[in-house]
VMD Tcl script that draws the C-alpha trace (Angstrom):
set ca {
  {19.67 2.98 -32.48}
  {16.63 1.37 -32.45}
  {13.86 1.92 -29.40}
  {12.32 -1.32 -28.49}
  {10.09 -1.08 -25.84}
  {9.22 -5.37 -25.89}
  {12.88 -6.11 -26.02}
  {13.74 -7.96 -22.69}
  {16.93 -6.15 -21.74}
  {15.89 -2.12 -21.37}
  {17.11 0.53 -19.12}
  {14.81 3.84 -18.08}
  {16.04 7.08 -17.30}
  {13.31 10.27 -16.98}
  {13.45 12.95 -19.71}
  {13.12 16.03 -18.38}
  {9.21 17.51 -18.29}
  {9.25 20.75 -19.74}
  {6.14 22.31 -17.94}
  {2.24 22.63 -20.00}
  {1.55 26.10 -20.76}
  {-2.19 27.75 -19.80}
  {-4.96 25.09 -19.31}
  {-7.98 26.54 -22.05}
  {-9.50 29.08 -20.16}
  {-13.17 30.07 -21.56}
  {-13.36 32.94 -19.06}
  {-10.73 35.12 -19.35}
  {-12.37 37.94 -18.92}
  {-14.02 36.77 -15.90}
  {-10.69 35.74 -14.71}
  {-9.29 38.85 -15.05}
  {-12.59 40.66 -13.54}
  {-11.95 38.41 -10.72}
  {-7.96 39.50 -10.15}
  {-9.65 42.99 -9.88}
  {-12.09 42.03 -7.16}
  {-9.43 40.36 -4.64}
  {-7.26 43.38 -5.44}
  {-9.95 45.65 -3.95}
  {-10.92 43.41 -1.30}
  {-7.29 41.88 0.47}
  {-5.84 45.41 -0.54}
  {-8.73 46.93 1.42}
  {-9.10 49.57 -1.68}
  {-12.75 49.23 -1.42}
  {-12.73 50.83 2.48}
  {-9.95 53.21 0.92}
  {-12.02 54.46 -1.81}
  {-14.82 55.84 0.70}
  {-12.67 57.42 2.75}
  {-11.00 59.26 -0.39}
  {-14.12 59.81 -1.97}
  {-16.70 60.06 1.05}
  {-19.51 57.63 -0.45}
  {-19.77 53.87 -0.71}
  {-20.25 52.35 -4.31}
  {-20.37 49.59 -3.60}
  {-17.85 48.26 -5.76}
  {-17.02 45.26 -4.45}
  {-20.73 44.13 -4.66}
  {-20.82 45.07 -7.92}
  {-18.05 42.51 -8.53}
  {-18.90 40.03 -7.34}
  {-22.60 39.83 -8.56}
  {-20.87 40.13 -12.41}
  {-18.63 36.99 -11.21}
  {-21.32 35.08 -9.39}
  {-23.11 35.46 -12.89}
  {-19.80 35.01 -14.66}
  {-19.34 31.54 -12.94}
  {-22.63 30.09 -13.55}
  {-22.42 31.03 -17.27}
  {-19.04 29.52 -18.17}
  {-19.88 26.58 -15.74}
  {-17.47 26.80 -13.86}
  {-19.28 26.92 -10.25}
  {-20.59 23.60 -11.65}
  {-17.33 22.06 -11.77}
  {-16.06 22.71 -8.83}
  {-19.11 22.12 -6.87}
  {-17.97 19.02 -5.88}
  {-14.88 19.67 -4.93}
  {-13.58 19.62 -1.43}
  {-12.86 22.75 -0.12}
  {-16.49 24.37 -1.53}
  {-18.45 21.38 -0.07}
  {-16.72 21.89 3.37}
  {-17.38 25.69 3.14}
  {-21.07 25.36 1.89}
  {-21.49 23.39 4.60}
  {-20.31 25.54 6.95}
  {-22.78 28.31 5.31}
  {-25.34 25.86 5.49}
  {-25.00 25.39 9.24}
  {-24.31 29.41 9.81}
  {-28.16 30.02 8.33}
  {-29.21 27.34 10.86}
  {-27.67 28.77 13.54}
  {-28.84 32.26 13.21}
  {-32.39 30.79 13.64}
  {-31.53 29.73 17.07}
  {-29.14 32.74 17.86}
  {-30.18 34.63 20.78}
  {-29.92 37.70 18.81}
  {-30.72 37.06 15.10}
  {-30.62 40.59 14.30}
  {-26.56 40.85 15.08}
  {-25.73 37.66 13.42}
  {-27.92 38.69 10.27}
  {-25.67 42.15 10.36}
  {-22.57 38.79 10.16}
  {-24.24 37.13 7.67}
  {-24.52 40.42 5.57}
  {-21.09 42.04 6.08}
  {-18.85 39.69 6.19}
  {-19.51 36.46 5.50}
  {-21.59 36.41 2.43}
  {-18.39 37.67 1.00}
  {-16.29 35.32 2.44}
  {-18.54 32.42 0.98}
  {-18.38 34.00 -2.33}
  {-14.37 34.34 -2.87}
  {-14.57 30.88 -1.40}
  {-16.41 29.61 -4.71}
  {-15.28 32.12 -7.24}
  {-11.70 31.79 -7.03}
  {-11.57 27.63 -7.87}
  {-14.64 28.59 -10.34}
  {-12.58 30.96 -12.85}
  {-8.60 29.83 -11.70}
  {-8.49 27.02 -14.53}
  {-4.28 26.83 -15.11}
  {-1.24 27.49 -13.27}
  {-0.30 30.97 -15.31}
  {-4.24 32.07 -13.74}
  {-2.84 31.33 -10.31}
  {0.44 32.47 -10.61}
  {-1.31 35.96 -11.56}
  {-3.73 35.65 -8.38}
  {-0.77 34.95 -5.75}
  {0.61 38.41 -7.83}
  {-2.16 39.93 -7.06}
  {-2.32 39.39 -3.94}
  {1.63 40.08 -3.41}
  {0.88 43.87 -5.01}
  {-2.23 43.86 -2.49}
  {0.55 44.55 0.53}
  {1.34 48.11 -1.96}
  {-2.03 50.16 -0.64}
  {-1.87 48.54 2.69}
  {1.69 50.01 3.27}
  {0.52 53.42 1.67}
  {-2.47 54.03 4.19}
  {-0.07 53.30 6.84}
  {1.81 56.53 5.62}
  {-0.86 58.40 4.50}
  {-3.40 57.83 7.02}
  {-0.89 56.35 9.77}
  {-2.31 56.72 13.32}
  {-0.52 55.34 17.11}
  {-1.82 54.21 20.27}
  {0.16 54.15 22.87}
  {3.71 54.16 19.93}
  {1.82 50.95 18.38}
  {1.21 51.82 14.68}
  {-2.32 51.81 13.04}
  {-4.78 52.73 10.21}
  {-7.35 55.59 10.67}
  {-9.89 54.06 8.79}
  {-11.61 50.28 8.16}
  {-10.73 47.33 9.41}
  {-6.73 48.12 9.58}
  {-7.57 50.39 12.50}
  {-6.52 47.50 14.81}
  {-2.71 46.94 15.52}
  {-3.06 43.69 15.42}
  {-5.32 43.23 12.50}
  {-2.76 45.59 10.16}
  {0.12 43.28 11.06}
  {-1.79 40.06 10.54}
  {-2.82 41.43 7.11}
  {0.84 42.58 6.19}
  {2.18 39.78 7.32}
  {-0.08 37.20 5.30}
  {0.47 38.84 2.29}
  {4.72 38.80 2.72}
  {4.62 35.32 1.12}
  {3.06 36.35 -2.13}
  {5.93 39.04 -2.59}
  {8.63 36.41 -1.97}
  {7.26 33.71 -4.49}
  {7.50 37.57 -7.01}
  {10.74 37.82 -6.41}
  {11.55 34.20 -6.68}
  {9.89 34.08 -9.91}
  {11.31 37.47 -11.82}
  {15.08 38.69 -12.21}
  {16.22 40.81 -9.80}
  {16.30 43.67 -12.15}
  {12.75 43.39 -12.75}
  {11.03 46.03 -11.45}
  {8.26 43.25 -9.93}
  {11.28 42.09 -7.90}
  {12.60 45.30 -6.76}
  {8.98 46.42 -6.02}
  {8.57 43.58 -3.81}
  {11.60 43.64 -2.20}
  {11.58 46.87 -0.78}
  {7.65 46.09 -0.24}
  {8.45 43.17 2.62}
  {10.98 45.43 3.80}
  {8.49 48.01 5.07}
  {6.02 45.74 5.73}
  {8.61 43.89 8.32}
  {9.21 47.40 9.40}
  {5.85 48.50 10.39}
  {4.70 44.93 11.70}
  {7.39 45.88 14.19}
  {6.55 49.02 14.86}
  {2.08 47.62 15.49}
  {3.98 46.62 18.56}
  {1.78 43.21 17.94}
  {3.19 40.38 20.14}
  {0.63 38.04 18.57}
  {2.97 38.75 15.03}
  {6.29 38.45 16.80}
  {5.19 34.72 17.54}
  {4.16 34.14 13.81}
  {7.46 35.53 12.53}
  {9.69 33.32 14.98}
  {7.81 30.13 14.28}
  {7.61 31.16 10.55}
  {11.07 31.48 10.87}
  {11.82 28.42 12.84}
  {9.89 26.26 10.04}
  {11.77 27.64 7.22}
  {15.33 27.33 9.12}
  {14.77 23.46 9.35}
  {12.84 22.88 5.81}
  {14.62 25.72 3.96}
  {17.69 25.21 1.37}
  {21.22 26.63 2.29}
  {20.56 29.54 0.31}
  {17.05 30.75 1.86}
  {18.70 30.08 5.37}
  {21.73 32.48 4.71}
  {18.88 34.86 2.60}
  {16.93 34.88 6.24}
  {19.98 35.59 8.23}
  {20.87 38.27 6.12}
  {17.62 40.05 6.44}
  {16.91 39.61 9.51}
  {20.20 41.21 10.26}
  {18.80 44.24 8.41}
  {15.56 44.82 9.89}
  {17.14 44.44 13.10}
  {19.70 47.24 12.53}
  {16.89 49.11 11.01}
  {14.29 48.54 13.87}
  {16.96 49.37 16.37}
  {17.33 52.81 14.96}
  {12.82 53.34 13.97}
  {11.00 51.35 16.46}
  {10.17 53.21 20.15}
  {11.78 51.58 22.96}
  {8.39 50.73 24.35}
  {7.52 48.93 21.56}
  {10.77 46.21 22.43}
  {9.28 46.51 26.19}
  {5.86 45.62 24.73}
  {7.68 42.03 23.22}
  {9.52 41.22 26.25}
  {6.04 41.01 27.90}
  {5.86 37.56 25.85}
  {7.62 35.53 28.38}
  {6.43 37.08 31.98}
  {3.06 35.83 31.91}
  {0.32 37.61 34.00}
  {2.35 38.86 36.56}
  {3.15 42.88 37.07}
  {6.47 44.01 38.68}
  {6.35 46.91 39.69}
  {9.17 48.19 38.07}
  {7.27 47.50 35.03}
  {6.81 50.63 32.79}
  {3.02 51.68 31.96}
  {3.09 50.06 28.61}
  {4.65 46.94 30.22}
  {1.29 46.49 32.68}
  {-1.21 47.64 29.61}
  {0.01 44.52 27.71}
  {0.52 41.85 30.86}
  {-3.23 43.54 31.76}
  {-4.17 42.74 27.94}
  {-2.34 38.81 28.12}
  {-4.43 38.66 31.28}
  {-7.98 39.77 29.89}
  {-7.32 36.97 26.16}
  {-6.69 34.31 28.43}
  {-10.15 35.19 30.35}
  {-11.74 35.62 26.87}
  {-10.11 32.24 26.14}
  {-11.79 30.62 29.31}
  {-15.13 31.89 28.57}
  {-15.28 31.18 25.20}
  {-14.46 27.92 25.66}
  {-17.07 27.52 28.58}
  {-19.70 28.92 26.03}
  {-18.89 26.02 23.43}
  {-19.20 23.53 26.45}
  {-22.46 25.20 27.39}
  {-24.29 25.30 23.78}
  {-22.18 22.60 22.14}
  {-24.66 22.44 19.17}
  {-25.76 25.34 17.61}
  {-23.77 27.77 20.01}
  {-25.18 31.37 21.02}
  {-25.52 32.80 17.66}
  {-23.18 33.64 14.86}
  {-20.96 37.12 15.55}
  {-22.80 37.65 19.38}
  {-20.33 36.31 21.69}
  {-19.57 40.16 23.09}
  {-23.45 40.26 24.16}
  {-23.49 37.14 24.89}
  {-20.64 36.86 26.80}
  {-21.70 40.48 28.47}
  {-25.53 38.96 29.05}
  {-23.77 35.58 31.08}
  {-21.56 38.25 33.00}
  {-24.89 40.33 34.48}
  {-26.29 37.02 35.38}
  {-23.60 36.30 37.77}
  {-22.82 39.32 38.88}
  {-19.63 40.11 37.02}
  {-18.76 43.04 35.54}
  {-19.32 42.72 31.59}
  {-16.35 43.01 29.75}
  {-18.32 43.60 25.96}
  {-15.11 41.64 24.69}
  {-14.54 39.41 21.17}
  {-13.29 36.26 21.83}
  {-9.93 37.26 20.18}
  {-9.41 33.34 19.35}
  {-11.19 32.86 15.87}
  {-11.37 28.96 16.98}
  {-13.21 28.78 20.05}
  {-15.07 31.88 18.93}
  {-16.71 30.07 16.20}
  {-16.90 27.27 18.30}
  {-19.15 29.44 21.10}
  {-20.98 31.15 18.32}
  {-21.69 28.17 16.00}
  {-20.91 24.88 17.82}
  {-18.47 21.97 17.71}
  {-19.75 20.61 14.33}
  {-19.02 24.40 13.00}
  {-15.30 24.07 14.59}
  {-14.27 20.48 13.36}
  {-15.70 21.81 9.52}
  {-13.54 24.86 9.98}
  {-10.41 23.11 11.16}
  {-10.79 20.70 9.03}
  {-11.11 23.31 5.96}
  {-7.61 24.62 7.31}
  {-5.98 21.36 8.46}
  {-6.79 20.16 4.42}
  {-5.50 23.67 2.58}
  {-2.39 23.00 4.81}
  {-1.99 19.07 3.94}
  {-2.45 19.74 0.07}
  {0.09 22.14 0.19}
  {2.63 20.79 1.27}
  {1.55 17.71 -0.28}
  {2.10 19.63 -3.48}
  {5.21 20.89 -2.59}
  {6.82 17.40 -1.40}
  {5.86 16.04 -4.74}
  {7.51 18.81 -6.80}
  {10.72 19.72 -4.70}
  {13.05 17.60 -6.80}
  {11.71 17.87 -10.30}
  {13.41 20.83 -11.45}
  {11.02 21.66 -14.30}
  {7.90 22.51 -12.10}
  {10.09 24.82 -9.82}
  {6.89 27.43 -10.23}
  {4.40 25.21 -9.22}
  {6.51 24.29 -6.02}
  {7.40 28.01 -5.01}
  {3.83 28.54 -5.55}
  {3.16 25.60 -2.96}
  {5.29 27.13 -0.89}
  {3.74 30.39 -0.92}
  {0.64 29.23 -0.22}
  {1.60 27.02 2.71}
  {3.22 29.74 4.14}
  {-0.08 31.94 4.42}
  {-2.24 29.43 5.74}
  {0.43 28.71 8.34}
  {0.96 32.48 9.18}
  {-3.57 32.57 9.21}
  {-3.24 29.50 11.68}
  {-1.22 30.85 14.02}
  {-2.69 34.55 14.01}
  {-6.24 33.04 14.37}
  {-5.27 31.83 17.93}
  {-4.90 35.57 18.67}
  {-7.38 37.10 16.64}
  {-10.88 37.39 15.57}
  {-10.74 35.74 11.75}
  {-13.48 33.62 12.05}
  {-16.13 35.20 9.08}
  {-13.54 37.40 7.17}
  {-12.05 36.69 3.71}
  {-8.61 35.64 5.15}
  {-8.92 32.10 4.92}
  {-12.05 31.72 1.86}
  {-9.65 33.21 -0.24}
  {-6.79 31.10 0.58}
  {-8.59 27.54 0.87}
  {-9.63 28.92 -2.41}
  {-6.74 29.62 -4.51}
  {-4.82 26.18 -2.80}
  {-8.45 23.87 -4.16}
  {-8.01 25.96 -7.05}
  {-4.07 25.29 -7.82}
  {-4.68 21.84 -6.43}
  {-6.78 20.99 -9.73}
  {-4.27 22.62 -12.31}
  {-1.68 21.09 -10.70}
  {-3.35 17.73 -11.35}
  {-4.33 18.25 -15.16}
  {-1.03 19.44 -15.69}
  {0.71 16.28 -14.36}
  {-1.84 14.11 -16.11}
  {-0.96 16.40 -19.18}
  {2.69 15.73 -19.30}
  {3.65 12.94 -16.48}
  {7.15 12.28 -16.21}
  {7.57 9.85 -19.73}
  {10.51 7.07 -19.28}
  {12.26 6.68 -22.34}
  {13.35 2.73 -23.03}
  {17.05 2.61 -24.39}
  {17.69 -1.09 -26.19}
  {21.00 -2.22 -24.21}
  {21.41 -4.73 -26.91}
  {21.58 -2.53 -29.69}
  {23.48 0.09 -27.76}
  {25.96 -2.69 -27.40}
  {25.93 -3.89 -31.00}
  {26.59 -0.62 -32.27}
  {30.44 -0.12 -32.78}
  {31.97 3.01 -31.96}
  {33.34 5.14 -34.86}
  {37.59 4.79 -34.77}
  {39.47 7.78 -34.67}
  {43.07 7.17 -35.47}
  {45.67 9.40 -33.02}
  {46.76 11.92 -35.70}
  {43.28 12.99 -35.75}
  {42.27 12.93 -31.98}
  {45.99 15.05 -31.11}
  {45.18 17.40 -33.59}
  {41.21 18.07 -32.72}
  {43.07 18.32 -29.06}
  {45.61 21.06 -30.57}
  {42.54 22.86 -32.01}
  {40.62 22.76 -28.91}
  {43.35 24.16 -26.44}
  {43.99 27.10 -29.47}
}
mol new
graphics top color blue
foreach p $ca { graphics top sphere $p radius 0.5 }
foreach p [lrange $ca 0 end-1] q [lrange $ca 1 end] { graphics top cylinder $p $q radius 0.2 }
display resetview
């Protein structure tokens, strides 16, 4: 059979794209150096090696000093200086040093500056600087899926309550809702493991009974702001998901309900059904039932405020990580008493704190993670061959949308949440691209001519009964 790609009559059918292996990495080192550092930092095994050893090494600075240098030297902060999400997040930085010159206290948001963001920024232009192919990402979305492993263990080992609402002694997990948030961010990672390895693996059966926990003690944070992430994270997967994942969801969900039934404190549940009654207090409403309507009551009035901030110093806003005194200084003026308050909305906090131009650039850093990842995952759903680089997608889409929605309820705006997300999607948004530019989808051209000109071999019937005889032997 002859292939004739100038002959007139030609059919094409795809051949099947087996997937490119590792993109040349110069760095590996650096890469792997880099794996370390978001270990330490999502894991939060920095803040749990101080309070095991009692002193601050400053580890993570160490880090990421050696990969700030590591970047420049392999030039790889070069190439991705240009790219999307590190030009919308330097110029967020950009207008953040502006803004503390106008703050109305520079010395708080230079203590923002210091502590949190600068580290934010950096993960932000590390990760797409040494990620250079898909088997680098796959190992930074395991990384951070083993990241949930210490988070669960200082929940056991240094596990704390307020009011039956799980918490962390120590760090920044000391918050109910800030442990669930992080927990439940990281749940996505551990289900892309376990899609990727056999179920025997022990990867698999780590992670497994790793979301299993983590579900567990989201529950028992008593963190209504989760609940609402988990139904609508459930909701989106119900509608987009296969067959399979649905009955995989019912299933466990059927399990961690018979399981929180029988671990979580009844005023935990009472704490949920708080959800739908709003600001008003019955009064045969428990104590924990009025603590959280009280605390619904008190967001929305952060909510109102914030937003009245923004409207008040649209432009440069009241100064980066200041809204409490801020907020507390407006409060005395009227005669109200101060409520020393975060905004507990990481939206119209930065939009109070930095202005409207800081907002739109941080939406729009989110609102473009999301878009390429699911434009990623569209484009790969039915080619079987890149099934990795779609659960990946997947994975990834998933976090951002969990970040989105806990952001309305929380104060994310300066921490590493979603640098190191935006990150790793610009990051697997390049591979992805030189790996489809590497091996695109290559029609082959069959002649239908000299298919047709080509006589089939005869077979007389004493020979096709007995090869039949054979076959059924």
């Amino acid at each position: 059979m002859s292939i004739a790609p100038s002959q007139a009559n030609v059919v094409s059918r795809t051949v099947p794209n087996v997937p490119a292996g590792p993109i040349a990495a110069p760095h590996r080192v650096a890469t792997g150096i880099l794996l370390i550092y978001l270990f330490l930092v999502v894991s939060r095994g920095v803040e749990l090696l101080v309070t095991i050893l009692g002193i601050n090494l400053h580890l993570a600075l160490i880090l990421m000093m050696v990969l700030l240098a590591a970047a420049v030297l392999t030039g790889g902060l070069l190439k991705v200086v240009g790219t999307p999400v590190v030009l919308m997040f330097t110029a967020f930085t950009g207008w953040f040093l502006l803004t503390i010159l106008t703050s109305q206290w520079r010395g708080g948001s230079v203590a923002t500056l210091w502590n949190f963001w600068l580290t934010s920024y950096a993960c932000a232009l590390l990760i797409p600087s040494l990620i250079s192919s898909l088997d680098q990402c796959r190992k930074a979305c395991y990384c951070l899926a083993f990241s949930l492993i210490p988070i669960l263990l200082a929940t056991v080992l240094y596990q704390s309550s307020v009011g039956d609402r799980d918490q962390v002694l120590f760090g920044t997990l000391g918050n109910p809702n800030d442990l669930a948030f992080s927990m439940l961010m990281l749940i996505p990672f551990a289900v892309f493991v376990i899609a990727s390895e056999s179920l025997r693996n022990w990867k698999a059966i780590a992670c497994m009974f790793t979301i299993l926990l983590a579900l567990l003690k989201t529950l028992k944070t008593g963190s209504r702001a989760a609940m609402v992430t988990m139904a609508i994270c459930s909701i989106i997967l119900l509608f987009s998901g296969k067959m399979k994942t649905k009955l995989r969801m019912i299933g466990l969900a059927s399990v961690i309900l018979v399981i929180a039934v029988a671990t979580v404190p009844s005023q935990t549940f009472q704490r949920y059904t708080t959800i739908f009654s709003g600001t008003s207090i019955d009064a045969d409403m428990s104590v924990d039932e009025v603590s959280a309507v009280q605390s619904t009551t008190a967001r929305k009035m952060l909510f109102q405020e914030s937003f009245n901030l923004m409207l008040q110093h649209p432009l440069f806003g009241v100064g980066p990580g200041i809204f409490a005194a801020a907020l507390a200084g407006d409060q005395k003026d009227r005669g109200v008493q101060e409520s020393w308050h975060e905004a507990h909305n990481s939206y119209t906090q930065i939009g109070s704190e930095m202005g409207v131009i800081a907002f739109l650039v941080y939406v729009a850093i989110l609102i473009y993670s999301l878009k390429r990842a699911a434009s990623i995952y569209r484009g790969t759903r039915n080619d079987p061959t890149r099934i990795a680089i779609r659960r990946m997608a997947a994975s990834l889409f998933m976090a951002l949308m969990i970040f989105a929605i806990c952001a309305t309820f929380g104060n994310y705006s300066y921490t590493f949440h979603l640098p190191i997300l935006a990150g790793l999607v610009q990051a697997f948004d390049v591979c992805v691209r030189e790996e489809m530019n590497a091996r695109p989808s290559a029609p082959v051209r069959l002649s239908l001519s000299s298919a047709a000109l080509t006589p089939k071999p005869q077979v007389s019937t004493n020979v096709r009964h007995r090869r039949l005889r054979h076959n059924r032997a």
